[in-house]
C-alpha positions as CSV (number, residue, x, y, z in Angstrom):
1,X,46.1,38.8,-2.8
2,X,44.0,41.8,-2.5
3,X,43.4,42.0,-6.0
4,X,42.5,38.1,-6.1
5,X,39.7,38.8,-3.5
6,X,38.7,42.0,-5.0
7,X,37.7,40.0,-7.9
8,X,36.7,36.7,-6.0
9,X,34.0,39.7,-5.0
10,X,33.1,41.0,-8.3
11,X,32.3,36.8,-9.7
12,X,30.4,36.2,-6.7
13,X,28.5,39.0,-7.1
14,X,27.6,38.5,-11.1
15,X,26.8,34.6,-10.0
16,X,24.1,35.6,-7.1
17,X,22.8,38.7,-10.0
18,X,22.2,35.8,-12.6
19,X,20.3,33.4,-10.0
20,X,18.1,36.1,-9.3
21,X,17.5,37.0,-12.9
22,X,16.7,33.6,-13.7
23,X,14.3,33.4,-10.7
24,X,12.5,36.4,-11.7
25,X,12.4,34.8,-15.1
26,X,10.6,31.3,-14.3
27,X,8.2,33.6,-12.0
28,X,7.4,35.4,-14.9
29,X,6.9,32.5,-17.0
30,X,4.5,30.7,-14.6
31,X,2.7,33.8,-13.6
32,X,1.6,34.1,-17.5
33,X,1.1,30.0,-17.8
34,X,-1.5,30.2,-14.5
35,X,-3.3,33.4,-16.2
36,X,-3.5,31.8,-19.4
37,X,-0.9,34.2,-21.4
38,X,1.1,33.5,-24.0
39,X,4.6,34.5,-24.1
40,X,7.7,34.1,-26.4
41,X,10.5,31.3,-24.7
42,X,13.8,31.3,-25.7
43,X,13.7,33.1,-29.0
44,X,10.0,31.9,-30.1
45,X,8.7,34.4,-32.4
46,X,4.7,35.0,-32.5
47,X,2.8,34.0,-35.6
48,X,0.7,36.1,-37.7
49,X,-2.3,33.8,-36.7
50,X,-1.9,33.9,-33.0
51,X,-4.5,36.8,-32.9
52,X,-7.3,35.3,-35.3
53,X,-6.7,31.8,-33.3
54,X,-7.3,33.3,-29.8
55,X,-10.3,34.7,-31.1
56,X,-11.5,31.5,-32.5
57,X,-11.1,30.0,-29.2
58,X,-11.4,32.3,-26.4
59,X,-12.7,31.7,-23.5
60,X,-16.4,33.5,-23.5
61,X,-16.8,31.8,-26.7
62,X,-19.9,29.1,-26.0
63,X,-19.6,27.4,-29.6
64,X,-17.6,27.1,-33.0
65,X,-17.7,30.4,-34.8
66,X,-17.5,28.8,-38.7
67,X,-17.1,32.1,-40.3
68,X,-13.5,32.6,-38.4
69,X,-12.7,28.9,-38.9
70,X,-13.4,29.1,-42.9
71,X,-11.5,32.4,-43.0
72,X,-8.6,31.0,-41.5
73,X,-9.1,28.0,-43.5
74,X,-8.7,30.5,-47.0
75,X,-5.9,32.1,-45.2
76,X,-3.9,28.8,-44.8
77,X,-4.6,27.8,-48.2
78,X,-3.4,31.2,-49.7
79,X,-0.1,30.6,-47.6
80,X,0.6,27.4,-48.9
81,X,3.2,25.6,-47.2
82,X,4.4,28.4,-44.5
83,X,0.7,29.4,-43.8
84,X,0.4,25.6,-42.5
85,X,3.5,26.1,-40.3
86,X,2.4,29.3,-38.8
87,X,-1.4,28.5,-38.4
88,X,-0.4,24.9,-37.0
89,X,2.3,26.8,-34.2
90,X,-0.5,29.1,-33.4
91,X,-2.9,26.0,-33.1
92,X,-0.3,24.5,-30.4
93,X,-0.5,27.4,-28.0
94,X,-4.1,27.2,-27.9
95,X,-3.8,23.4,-26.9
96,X,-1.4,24.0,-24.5
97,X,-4.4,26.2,-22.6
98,X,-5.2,25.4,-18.8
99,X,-8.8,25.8,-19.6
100,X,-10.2,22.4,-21.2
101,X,-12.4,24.9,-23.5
102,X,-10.3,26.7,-25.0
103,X,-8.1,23.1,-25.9
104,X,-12.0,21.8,-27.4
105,X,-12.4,24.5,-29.5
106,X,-8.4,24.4,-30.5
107,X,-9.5,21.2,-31.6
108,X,-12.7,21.7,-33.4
109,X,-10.2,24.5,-34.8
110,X,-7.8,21.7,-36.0
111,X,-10.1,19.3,-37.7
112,X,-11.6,21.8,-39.7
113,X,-7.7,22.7,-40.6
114,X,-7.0,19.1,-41.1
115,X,-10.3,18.6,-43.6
116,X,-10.1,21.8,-46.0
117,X,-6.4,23.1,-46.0
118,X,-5.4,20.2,-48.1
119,X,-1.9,17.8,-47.7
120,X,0.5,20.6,-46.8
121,X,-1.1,21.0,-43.5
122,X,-1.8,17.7,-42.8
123,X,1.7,16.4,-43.1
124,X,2.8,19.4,-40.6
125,X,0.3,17.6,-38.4
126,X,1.7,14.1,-39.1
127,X,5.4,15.3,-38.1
128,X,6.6,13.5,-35.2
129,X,6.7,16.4,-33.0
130,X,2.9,17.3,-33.5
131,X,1.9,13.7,-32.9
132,X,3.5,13.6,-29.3
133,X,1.4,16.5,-28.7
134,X,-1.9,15.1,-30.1
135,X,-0.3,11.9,-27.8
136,X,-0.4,13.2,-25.0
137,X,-3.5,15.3,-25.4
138,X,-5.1,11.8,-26.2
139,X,-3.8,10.3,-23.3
140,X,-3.0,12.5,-20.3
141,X,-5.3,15.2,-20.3
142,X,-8.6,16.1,-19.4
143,X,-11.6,13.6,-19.8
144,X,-13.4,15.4,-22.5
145,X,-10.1,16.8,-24.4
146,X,-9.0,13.0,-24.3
147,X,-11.9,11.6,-25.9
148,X,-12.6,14.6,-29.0
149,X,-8.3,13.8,-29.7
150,X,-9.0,10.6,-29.7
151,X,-12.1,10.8,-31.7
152,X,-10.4,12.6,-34.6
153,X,-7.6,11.2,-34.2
154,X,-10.1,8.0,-35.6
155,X,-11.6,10.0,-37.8
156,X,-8.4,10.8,-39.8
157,X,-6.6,7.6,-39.5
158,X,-9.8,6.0,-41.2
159,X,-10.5,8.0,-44.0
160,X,-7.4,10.5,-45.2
161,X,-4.7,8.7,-43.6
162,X,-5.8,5.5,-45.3
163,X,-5.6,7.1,-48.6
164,X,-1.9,9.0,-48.2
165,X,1.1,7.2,-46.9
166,X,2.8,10.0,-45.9
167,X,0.3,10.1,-43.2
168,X,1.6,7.3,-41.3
169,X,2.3,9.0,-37.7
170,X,-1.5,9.1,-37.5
171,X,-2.0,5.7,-38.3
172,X,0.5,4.6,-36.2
173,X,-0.7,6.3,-32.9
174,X,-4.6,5.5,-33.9
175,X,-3.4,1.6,-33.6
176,X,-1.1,2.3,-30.6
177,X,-4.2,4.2,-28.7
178,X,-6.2,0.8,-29.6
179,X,-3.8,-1.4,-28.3
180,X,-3.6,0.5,-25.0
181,X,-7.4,-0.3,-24.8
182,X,-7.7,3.5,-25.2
183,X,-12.2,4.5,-26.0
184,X,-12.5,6.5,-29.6
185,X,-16.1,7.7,-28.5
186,X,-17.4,10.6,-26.6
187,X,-20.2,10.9,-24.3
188,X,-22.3,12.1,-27.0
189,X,-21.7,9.5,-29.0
190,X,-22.6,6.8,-26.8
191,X,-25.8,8.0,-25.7
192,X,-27.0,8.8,-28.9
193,X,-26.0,5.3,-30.1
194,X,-27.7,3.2,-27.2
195,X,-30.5,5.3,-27.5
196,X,-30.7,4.3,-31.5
197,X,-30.1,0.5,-30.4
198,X,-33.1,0.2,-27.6
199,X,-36.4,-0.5,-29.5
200,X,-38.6,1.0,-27.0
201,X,-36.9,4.6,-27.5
202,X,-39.5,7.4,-28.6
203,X,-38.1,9.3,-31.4
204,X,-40.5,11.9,-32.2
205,X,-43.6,13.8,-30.9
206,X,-45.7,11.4,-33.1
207,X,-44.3,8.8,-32.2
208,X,-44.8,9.6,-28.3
209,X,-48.4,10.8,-29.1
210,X,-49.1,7.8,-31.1
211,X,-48.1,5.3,-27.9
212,X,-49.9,7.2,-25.4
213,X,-53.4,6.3,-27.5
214,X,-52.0,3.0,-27.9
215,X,-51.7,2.8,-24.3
216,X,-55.1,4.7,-23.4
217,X,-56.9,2.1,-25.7
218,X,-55.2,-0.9,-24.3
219,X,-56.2,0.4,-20.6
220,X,-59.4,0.5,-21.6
221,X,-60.1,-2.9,-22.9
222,X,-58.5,-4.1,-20.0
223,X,-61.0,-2.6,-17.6
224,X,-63.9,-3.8,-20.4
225,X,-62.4,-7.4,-19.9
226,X,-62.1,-7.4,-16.2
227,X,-66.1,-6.3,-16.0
228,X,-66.8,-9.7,-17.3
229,X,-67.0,-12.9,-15.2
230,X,-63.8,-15.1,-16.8
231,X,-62.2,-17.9,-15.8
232,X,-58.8,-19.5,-17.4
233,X,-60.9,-23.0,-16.9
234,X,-63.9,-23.9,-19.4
235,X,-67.4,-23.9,-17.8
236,X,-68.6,-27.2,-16.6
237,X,-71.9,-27.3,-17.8
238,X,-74.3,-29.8,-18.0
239,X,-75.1,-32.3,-20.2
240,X,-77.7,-31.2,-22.8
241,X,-81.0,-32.7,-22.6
242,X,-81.1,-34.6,-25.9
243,X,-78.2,-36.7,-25.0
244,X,-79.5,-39.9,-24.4
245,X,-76.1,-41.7,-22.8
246,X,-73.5,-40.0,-20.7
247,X,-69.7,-40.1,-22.1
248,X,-67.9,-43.5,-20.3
249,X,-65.5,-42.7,-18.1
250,X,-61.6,-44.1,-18.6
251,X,-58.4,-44.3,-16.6
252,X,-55.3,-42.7,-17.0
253,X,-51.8,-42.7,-15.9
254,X,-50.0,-39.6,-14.8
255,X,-46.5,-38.8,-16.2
256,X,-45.6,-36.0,-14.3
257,X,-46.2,-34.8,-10.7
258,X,-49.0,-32.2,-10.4
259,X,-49.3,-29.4,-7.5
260,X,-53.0,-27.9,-7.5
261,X,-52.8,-24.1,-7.3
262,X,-56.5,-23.8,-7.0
263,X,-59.1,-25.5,-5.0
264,X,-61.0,-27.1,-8.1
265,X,-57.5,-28.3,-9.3
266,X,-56.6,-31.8,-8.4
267,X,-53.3,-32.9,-7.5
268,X,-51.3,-35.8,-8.2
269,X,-47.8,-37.7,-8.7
270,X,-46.2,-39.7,-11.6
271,X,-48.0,-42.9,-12.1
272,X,-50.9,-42.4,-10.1
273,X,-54.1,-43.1,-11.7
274,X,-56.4,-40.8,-12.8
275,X,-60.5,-41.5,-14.0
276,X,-61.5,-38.9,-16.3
277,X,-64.7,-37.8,-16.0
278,X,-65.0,-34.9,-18.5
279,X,-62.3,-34.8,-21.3
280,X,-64.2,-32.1,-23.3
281,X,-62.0,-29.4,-23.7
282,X,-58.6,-30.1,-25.0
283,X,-56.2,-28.5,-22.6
284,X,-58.1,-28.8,-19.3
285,X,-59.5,-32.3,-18.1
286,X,-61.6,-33.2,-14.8
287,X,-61.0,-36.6,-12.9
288,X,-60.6,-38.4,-10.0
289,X,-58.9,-40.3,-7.6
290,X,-57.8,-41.4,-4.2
291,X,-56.8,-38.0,-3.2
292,X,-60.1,-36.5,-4.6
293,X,-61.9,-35.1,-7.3
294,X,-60.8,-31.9,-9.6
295,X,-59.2,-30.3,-12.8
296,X,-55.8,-31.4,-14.4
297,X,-54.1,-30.9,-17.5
298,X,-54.4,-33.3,-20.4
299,X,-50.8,-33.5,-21.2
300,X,-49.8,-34.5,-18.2
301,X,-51.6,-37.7,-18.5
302,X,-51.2,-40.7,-20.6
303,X,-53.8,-43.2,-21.5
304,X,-51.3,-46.0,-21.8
305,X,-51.9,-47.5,-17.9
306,X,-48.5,-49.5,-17.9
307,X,-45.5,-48.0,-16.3
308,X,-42.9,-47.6,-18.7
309,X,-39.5,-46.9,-18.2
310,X,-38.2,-43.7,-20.1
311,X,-35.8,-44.4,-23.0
312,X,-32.9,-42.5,-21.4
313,X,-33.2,-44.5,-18.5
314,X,-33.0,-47.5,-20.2
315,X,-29.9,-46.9,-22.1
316,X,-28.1,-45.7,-18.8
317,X,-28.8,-49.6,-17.4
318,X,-27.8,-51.3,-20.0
319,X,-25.3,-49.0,-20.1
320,X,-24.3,-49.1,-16.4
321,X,-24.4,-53.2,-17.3
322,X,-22.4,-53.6,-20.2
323,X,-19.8,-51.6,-17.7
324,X,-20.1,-54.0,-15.4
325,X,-19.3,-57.2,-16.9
326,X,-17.1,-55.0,-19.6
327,X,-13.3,-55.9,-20.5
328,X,-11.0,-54.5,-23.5
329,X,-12.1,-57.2,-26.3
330,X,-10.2,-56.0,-29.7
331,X,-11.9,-58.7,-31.6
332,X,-15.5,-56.6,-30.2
333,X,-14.5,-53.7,-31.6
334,X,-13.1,-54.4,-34.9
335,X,-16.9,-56.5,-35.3
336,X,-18.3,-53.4,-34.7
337,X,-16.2,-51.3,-37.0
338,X,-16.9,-54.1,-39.8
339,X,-20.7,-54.0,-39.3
340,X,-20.6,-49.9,-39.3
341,X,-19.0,-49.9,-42.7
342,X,-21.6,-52.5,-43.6
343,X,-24.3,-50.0,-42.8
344,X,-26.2,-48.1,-45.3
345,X,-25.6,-44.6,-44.9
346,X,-29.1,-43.4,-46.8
347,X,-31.0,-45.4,-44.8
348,X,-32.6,-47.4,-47.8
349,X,-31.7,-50.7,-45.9
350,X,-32.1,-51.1,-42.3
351,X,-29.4,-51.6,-39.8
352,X,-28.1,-54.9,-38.7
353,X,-29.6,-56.0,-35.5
354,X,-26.5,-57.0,-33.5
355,X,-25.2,-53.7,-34.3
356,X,-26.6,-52.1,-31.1
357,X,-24.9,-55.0,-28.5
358,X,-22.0,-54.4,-30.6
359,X,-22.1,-50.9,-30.3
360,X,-22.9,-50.7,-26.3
361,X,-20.0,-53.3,-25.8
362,X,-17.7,-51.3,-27.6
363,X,-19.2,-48.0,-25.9
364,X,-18.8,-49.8,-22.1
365,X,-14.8,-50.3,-23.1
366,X,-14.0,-46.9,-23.4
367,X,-13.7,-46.2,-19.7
368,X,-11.2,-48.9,-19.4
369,X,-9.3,-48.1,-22.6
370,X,-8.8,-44.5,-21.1
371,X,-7.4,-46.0,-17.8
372,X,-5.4,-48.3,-19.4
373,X,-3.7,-45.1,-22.0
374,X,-3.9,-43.5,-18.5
375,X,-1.4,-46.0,-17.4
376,X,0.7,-46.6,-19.8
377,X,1.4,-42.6,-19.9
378,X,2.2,-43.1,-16.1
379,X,4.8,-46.3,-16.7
380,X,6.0,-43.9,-19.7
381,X,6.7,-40.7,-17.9
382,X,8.1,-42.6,-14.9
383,X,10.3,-44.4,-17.9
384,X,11.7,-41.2,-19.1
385,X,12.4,-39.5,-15.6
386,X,14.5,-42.6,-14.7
387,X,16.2,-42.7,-18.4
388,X,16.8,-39.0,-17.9
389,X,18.2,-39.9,-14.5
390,X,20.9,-42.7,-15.6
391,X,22.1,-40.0,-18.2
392,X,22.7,-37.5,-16.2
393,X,24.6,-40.1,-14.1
394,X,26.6,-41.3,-17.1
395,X,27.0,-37.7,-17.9
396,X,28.7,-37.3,-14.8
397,X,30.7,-39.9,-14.5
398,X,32.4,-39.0,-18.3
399,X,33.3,-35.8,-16.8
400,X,34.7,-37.2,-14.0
401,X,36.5,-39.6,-16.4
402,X,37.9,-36.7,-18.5
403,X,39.2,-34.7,-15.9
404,X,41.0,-37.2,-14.2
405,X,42.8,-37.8,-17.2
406,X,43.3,-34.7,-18.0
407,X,44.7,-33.6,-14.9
408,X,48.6,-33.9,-14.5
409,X,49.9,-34.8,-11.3
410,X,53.2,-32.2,-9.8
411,X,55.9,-34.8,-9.4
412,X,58.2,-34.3,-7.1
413,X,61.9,-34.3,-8.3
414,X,64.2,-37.2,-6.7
415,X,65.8,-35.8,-3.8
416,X,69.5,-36.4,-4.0
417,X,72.2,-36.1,-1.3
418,X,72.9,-32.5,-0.8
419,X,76.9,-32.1,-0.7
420,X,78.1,-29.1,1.5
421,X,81.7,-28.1,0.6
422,X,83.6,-27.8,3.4
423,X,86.4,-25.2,3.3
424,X,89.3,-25.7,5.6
425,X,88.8,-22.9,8.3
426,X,91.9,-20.3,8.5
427,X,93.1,-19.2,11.5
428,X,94.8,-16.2,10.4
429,X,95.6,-14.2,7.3
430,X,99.4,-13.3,6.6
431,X,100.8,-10.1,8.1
432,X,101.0,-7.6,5.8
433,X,104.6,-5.5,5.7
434,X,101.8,-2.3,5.8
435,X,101.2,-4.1,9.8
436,X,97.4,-4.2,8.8
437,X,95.6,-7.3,9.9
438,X,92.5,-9.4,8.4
439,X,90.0,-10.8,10.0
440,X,89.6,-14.5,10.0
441,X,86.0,-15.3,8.6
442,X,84.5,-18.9,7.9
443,X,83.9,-20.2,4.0
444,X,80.5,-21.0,5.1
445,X,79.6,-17.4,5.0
446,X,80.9,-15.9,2.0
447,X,78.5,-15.7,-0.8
448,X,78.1,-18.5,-3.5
């Protein structure tokens, strides 16, 4: 027993040593994740390009340095295959960076990869694992790192991605991204386009000098123009002195109501009438009438005194009557469908005069026609609920049919008269010579 505990002890102890060491270990780890380190997990060995990447994309760096970029570029390319691997690994650490610029220039980093280190590295980029990452860079990080992913991520699925089929991975998230309803454009993008599409952008110093004058001239003759007396009416002057007879005056009808916004404007309503006293310009006229004396325009006026009614308004009454004394006539409409075919299309020969009554007859059935289809879709539908209704009754009652004779009844066996047998009851067994005595018992209880 003692020996049990003693080492009952010594595994207690090694379990509580190993949760410690673990704890100190994920510590560790996160302390280096918050400062930004990089570490080695579980066996992950550094890569000969984890110095010149950091570099690339370090933190105090304020733009792409191209001369590291292209160098590592060569490098890759003199690698070959495991140069992809290595630069690629080295690539991931970066984008795996708290700080959103390191991750941009990672990925400034990568598309330069992508475009001049040929098909080796961009099928290490294509592999399933590496599109996750470019996933969820594209999806669930920061604002700006999502957009640039997502915008190269555009750029190679529509250019080298279309070309290689081994680049399908790409492809295939580019056209998951756009099904999500997912943006492919940055900031900088967008403004630069909606500044190309508005007309009234200025795109160079010339172009701003140039509208300035333009609008320095225009200014001006404005302020020359409103020095002179104007008026949007002609001057009513008078006659000269060589004209021997005035103009006569006429009457006019007015089509449309008129408001006067000024005090020499005169105002009127449709079908008043209107003398005109002065027609000589052509837009402005002057006239009078009941409610005075004034300036109106010409086009609201007709000379044609006699109220007519507008054509619109005349089709919708006889219209409105061929409705009302309308009925569904077959022999109406098969007339009218003979004297259409009659017709000739090119209009060479003129069209039958009974062909409008026919057509305004045939016109003033349609409302009925549609109640009556409306109708006979109601009688129908009702129809089929009730059919539907008997055959689910008759569908019952076969089932009910079946299963009553299917069902066997449990007869019950003909009861018979149950015979008891009766032994004679013994009073008393024969002595024995051994002068042991048995015990009377009845028949009825000995087992059968």
């Amino acid at each position: 027993l003692g020996v049990y505990s003693s080492f009952l002890e010594i595994d207690l102890f090694s379990h509580h040593y190993f949760l410690i060491l673990i704890t100190l270990f994920y510590r560790l780890y996160y302390t280096t994740c918050f400062l930004g380190l990089t570490m080695p997990i579980f066996g992950e060995t550094p890569s000969p390009y984890d110095e010149t990447v950091e570099k690339v994309t370090a933190e105090t760096c304020t733009t792409e340095n191209w001369t590291l970029i292209l160098d590592i570029c060569d490098r890759v390319i003199a690698d070959q295959n495991k140069g992809a691997k290595l630069c690629l690994l080295s690539v991931k650490k970066r984008l795996n960076h708290r700080d959103p610029h390191v991750v941009l220039l990672a990925l400034s980093l990568l598309d330069s990869l992508w475009s001049n280190c040929g098909i080796a590295f961009r099928r290490e980029v294509s592999s399933r694992e590496f599109s996750q990452e470019l996933s969820f860079k594209a999806t669930h990080s920061n604002r700006s790192v999502g957009e640039k992913t997502r915008s190269i991520i555009k750029k190679w699925s529509e250019n080298e991605c279309k070309q290689d089929a081994s680049l399908g991975l790409i492809e295939t998230l580019y056209k998951n991204l756009l099904a999500e309803g997912y943006s492919f454009e940055t900031d900088s993008l967008s403004k630069t386009s909606s500044a190309n599409s508005d007309p009234n952008a200025v795109r160079s110093a010339e172009e701003e000098e140039a509208l300035v004058l333009a609008i320095t001239k225009s200014l001006q003759e404005t302020s020359i123009r409103d020095d002179r007396v104007s008026s949007v009416y002609p001057p009513v002057t008078s006659a000269p002195a060589h004209s021997s007879t005035p103009k006569p005056e006429r009457d006019v009808r007015a089509l449309y109501d008129f408001e006067a916004a000024e005090d020499n404007e005169l105002t009127f309503s449709a079908g008043d009438i209107i003398t005109v006293t002065d027609d000589s310009d052509l837009n402005w006229w002057r006239g009078r009438s009941h409610r005075g004396e004034g300036l109106f325009p010409a086009s609201f006026v007709t000379s044609n005194l006699l109220p007519q009614e507008s054509e619109p308004l005349v089709k919708e009454k006889a219209l409105s009557l061929a409705v009302s004394v309308a009925r569904i006539d077959k022999s109406v409409l098969e007339e009218c469908l003979r004297v259409l075919e009659d017709c000739d299309p090119t209009g060479e020969r003129p069209d039958p005069p009974e062909l409008a009554d026919l057509e305004q007859r045939s016109l003033a059935q349609a409302p009925l026609i549609d109640a009556r289809l409306a109708e006979i879709d109601r009688q129908h539908n009702a129809l089929a609920q009730v059919d539907i209704a008997i055959r689910d009754v008759l569908s019952m009652y076969d089932r009910a049919v079946q299963q009553a004779q299917y069902q066997v009844p449990v007869q019950q066996p003909a009861t018979q008269p149950m015979f008891r047998y009766q032994a004679p009851e013994v009073t008393a067994l024969p002595t024995v010579s051994s002068g042991v005595q048995w015990a009377t018992a009845p028949a009825e209880n000995i087992p059968m």
